[in-house]
N, C-alpha and C positions, 0 to 999 in steps of 0.2 A: 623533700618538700616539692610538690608538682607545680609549674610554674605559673597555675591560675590560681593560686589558694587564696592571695592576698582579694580576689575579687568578692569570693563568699565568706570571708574574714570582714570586710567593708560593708556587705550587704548584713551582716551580723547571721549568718544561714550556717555557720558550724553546726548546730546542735542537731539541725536539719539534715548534714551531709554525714555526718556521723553515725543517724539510725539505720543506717545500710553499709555503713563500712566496713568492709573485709579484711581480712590482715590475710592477703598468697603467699606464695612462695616469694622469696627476692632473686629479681633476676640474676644471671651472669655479668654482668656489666655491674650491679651495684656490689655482690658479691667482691669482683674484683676492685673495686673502688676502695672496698672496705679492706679489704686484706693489705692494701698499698700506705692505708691511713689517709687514703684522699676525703677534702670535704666537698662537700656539695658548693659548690661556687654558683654565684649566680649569673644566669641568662642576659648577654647584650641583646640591645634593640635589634641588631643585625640576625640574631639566632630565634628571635621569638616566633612561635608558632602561630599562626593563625587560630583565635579559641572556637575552632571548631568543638561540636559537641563530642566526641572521641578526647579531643581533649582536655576539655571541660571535666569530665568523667573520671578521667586521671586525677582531678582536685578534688570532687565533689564523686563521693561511689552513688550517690542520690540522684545525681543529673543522669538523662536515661541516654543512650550512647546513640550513634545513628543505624547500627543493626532492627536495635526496636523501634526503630520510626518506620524502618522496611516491612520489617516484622506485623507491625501494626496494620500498612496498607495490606500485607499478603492475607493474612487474619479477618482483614474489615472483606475482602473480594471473596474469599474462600468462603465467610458467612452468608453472600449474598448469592451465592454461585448455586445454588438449588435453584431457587428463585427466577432467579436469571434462565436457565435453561429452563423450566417451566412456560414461558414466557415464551423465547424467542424460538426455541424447538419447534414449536408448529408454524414459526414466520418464516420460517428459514427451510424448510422439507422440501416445501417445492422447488429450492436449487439445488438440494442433492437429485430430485427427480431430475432436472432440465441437462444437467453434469452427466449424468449415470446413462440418460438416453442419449444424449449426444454421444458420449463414446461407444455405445453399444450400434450406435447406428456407423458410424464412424470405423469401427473394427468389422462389426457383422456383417457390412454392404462388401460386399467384391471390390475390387481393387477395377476393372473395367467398367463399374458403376460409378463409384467414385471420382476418379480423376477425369472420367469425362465430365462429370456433372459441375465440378468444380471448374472446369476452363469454359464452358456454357456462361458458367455465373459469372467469370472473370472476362468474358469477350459483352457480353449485354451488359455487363457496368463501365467497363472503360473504352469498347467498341476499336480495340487496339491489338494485330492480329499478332502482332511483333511482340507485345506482353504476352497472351497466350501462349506465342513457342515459348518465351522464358519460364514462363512458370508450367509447361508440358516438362523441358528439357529439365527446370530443378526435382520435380519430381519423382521424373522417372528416373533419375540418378540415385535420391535417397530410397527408393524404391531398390535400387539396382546394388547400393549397401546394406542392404537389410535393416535399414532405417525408415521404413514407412509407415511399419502402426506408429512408431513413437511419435513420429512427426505427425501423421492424424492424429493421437491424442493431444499430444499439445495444440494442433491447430480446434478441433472439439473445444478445448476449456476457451481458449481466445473467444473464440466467435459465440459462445453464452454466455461467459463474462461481459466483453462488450456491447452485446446487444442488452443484457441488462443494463450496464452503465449508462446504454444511452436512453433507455426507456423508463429511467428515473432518474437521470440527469440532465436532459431536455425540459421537460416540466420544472425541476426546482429552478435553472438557469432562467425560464421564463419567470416565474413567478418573482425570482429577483428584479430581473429586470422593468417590473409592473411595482417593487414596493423597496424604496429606499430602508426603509424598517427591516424589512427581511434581509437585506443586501447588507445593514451592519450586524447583524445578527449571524449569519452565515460564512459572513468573508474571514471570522478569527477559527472557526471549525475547517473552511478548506486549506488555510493556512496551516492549520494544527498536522493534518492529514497530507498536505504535501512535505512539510518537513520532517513529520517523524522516518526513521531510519524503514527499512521493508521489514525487518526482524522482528522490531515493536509489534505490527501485528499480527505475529502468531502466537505474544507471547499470554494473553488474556483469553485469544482464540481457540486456544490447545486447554486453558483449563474447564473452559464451557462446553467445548463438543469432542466428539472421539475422535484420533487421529483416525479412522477408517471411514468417517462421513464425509462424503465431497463437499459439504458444505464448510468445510473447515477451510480448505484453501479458497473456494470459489470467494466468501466472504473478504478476504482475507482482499485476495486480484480485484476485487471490486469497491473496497474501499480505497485501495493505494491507485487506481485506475480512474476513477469515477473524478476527480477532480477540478481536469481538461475541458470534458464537454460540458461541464455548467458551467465554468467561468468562460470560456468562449460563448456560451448561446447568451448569456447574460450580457457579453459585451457587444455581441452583434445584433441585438437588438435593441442594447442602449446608441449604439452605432448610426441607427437606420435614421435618415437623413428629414429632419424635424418639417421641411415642408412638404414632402411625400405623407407623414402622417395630419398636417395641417391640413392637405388634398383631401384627404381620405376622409377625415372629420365631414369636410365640405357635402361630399356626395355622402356623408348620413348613414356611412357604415356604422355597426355596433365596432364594440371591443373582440368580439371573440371574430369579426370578418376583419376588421383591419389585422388581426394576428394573424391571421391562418391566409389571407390575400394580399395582404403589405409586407407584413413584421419580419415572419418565420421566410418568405421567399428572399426576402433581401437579405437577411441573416444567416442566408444558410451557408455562402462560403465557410464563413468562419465555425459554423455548427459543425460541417465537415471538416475542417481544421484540428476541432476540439474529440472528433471522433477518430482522426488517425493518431495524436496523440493519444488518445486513452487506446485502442489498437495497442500502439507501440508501449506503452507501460504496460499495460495485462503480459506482454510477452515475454517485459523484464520482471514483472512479477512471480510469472509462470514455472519459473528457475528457480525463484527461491523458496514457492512455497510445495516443491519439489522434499525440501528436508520437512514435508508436513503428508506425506503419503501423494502429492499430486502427480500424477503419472504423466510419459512422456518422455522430450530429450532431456528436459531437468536430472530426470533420472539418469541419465549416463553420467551427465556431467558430474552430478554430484557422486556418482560412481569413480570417474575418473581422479577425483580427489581425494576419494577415501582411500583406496587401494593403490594410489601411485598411478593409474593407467595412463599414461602422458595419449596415446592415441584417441581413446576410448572418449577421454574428455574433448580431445581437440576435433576429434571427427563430429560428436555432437554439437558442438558448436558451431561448427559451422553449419551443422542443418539448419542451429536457431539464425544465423546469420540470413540462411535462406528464406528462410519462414519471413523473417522482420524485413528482407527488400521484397519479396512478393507482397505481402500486407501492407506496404510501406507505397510500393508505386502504384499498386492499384487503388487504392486510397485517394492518394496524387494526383493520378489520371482523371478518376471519380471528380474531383474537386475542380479540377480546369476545365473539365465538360460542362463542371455548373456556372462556373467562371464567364467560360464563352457564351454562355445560352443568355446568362444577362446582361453580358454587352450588346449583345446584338439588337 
């Protein structure tokens, strides 16, 4: 007797639990039960199970167990799964284009094209000569390991991922911060999307697109990425100081001049804030969606793991160490230049 019986006995549901009843094999444990002359003794309070539906199932063969409750969703997505890539396959190409040029630019430019070009961009955004040697000196090291396509490639996916992130998550931060409605509507999604685990999303991502489309991981860094910068521009311009825009009314600005001459100047620290954040998760993301074809140090790393290479992993890693204080101070630097410029 399973120890829920008495429930669908109460509910009067026997004749219900019955039309699906199976008569298996009897286990080893009742088998030996029976050969001892033991009876079935009944269950104290202290041993009862929780009537989950597995166990439920054990009383009632009728009640459907929670395989096919999984069953059901994998079944209900697989149905929709044509559909679905019908749909987002032409929304989505142009980031396998933006991925696939970026690394091709990335590998196919010279290595004396490159790294100049990159410390140009790093001295004109943070105007700091002493960052420059750092990020010359980390370079030409992972260069000097045979580590610098990788490191290009992962730095490629970083800087098209986040420049996505922030070129559709500036706009929806704003549009939060202009519409209370949108702001409860939005904050249980970026909720949803901060807390799911990184693995969640490859797991719907891998059955709608081919592991060989860059668009599979770029998605992927961009959803667990994008976060940051809308809930920051959202809060920096919920931030901006009510008689600065009280002034601004005064002298007969529209909405789109107080935004773009009030709102977004004064909000941008923290817009910058929210874009070295999302930076720094693209780069933890970068790693993992490594186990989805994404090229790079991911790829050592995850090398380093499959095979035992205790080096292989640790020396990749520390590139991404490299990678995330270069991205991480120049960022920084970026941010206290805007810092100073509106103090003053």
């Amino acid at each position: 007797m399973a120890t829920y019986d008495f429930v669908f006995s109460k509910l009067g549901l026997e004749e219900w639990c019955a039309q699906n009843q199976t008569v298996g094999p009897m286990s080893m444990k009742d088998l030996l039960s029976k050969s001892r002359g033991e009876t079935e003794t009944s269950q104290s309070i202290w041993e009862l199970p929780f009537p989950s539906m597995d166990n439920l199932n054990e009383a009632c063969s009728a009640f459907p167990q929670s395989r096919e409750l999984t069953k059901g969703l994998e079944n209900g997505f697989l149905s929709i799964k044509d559909n679905l890539s019908i749909f987002l396959d032409p929304l989505t190409q142009p980031l396998s284009w933006f991925l696939d040029g970026a690394l091709h630019f990335m590998l196919a430019t010279p290595w004396w094209i490159i790294i100049p070009l990159l410390l140009i961009i790093v001295q004109l955004v943070t105007k700091s000569w002493k960052l420059v040697a750092f990020v010359a000196f980390s370079i030409f090291t992972l260069a000097f390991i045979d580590h610098y396509e990788y490191a290009m490639q992962t730095l490629a996916i970083i800087l098209v991922c986040a420049f996505i992130c922030v070129l559709f998550g500036v706009p929806i931060g704003i549009a939060m911060s202009r519409s209370d409605t949108m702001q409860r509507f939005t904050i249980p999604i970026l909720d949803m999307l901060q807390t799911l685990p990184p693995f969640v999303y490859l797991i719907p991502l891998i059955f709608l697109f081919s592991v060989t489309e860059s668009k599979l991981y770029g998605i992927a860094i961009i959803l667990y990425a994008i976060v940051p910068v809308i809930r920051l521009t959202n809060l920096g311009i919920r931030l901006v100081d009510k008689d600065v825009i009280e002034a601004a009314d005064a002298f007969g600005m529209t909405k789109r001049q107080k935004l773009y001459r009030v709102q977004i100047p004064l909000a941008l620290p923290n817009i910058m804030a929210g874009v070295n954040q999302t930076i720094m998760m693209s780069l933890a993301m970068v790693v993992i969606a490594s186990l989805v074809s994404a090229p790079g140090l991911g790829v050592l790393v995850l090398r380093g793991i499959r095979n035992l290479e205790l080096g292989v992993g640790l020396v990749a890693g520390l590139g991404i160490v490299i990678l995330a204080v270069i991205l991480d101070r120049v960022t920084k630097i970026s941010l206290a230049r805007i810092n100073a410029s509106h103090k003053q």
